[in-house]
N, C-alpha and C positions, 0 to 999 in steps of 0.2 A: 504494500500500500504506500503511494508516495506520500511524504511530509507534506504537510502547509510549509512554504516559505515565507520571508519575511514578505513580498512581494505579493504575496495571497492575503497576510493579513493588513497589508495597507489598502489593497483593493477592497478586501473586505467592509473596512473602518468607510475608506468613500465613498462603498455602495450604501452604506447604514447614514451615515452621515447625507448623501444626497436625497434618501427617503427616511429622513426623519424630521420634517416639517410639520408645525404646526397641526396643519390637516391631515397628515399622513397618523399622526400621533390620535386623534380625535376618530381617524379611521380607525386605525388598530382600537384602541377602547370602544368602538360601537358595535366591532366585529366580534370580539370577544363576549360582551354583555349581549347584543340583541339580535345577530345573525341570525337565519334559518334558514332552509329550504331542502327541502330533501327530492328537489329533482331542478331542471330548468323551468319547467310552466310553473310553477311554485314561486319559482323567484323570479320570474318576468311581471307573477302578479303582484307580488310583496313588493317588489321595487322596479319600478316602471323607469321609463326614458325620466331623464333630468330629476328622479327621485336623489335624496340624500345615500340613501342603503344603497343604489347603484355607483355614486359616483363614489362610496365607503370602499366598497369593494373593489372594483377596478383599478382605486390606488392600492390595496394592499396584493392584486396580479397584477401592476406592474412594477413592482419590486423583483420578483418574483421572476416576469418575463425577463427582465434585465437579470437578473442571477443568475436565470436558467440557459440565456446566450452567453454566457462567460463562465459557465462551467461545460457548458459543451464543447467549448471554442478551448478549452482548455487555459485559459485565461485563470480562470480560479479554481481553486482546491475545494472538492465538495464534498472535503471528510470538515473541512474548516467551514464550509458554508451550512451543512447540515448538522453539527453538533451544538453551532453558534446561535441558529434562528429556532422560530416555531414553527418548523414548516409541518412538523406530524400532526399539529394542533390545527393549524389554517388546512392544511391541503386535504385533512377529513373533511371538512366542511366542502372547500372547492371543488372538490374532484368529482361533484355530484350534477354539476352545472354546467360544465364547460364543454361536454358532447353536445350537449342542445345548444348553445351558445355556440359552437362550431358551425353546428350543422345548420341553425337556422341564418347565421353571417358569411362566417369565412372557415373555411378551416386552420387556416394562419391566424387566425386570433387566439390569442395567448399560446400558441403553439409550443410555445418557449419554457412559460410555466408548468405548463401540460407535462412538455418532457422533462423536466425537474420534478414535478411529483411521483411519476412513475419511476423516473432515477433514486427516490428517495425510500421508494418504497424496498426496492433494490439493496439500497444501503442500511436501510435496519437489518434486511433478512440474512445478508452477506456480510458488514460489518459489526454496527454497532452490537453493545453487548451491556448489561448492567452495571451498575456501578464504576463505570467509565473504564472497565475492563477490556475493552476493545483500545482505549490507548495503550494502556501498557503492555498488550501482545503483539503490538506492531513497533515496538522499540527498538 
């Protein structure tokens, strides 16, 4: 398993640093307290065009999109991006939505994110391990 380098955790720091704005921060605490939906027609209803809950969301996938092209790209370390965020906690939630939201826009919408959560899912079942015991086996 490769290291994080120094160079993964400065990119790190400027991808958190460049989504953590005000709104971004109001997003994440709305996500956390009041999200639902347990399909796409669920949440097209719950949060429509120019809702609050839409535009909560979309910033917290495009963090997310942006992560997930620089862990592809090999750009960033995604044992440092996955141990660092909450992506087990968000992408249960997301990964519910984004088939419908593909199929009924683009398929390249959030495509990026997409492949970060299945890459995550990956990385619990192959890496992580409890009590931070997947670091010190790769020492």
């Amino acid at each position: 398993m490769k290291k994080p380098t120094k160079e993964d955790a400065e990119l790190y720091l400027e991808l958190i640093q460049t989504f953590s704005t005000p709104s971004d921060h109001e997003a994440g605490n709305w996500f956390m307290r009041e999200f639902t939906a347990k399909d796409y027609e669920e949440f097209k209803t719950k949060y429509p065009v120019n809702s609050e809950g839409l535009l909560n969301v979309s910033r917290i996938l495009a963090f997310y999109e942006v992560a997930g092209a620089l862990v592809s790209h090999g750009l960033l370390n995604e044992n440092l991006l996955f141990d660092a965020s909450d992506i087990a906690f968000t992408w249960g939630k997301l990964e519910k939505i984004i088939p419908g939201w593909q199929k009924e826009t683009s398929p390249a919408l959030w495509e990026n994110a997409a492949w970060l959560g299945k890459r995550y899912k990956v990385w619990q079942k192959k890496v992580w391990k409890p009590n931070l015991k997947w670091k010190t086996s790769s020492s």
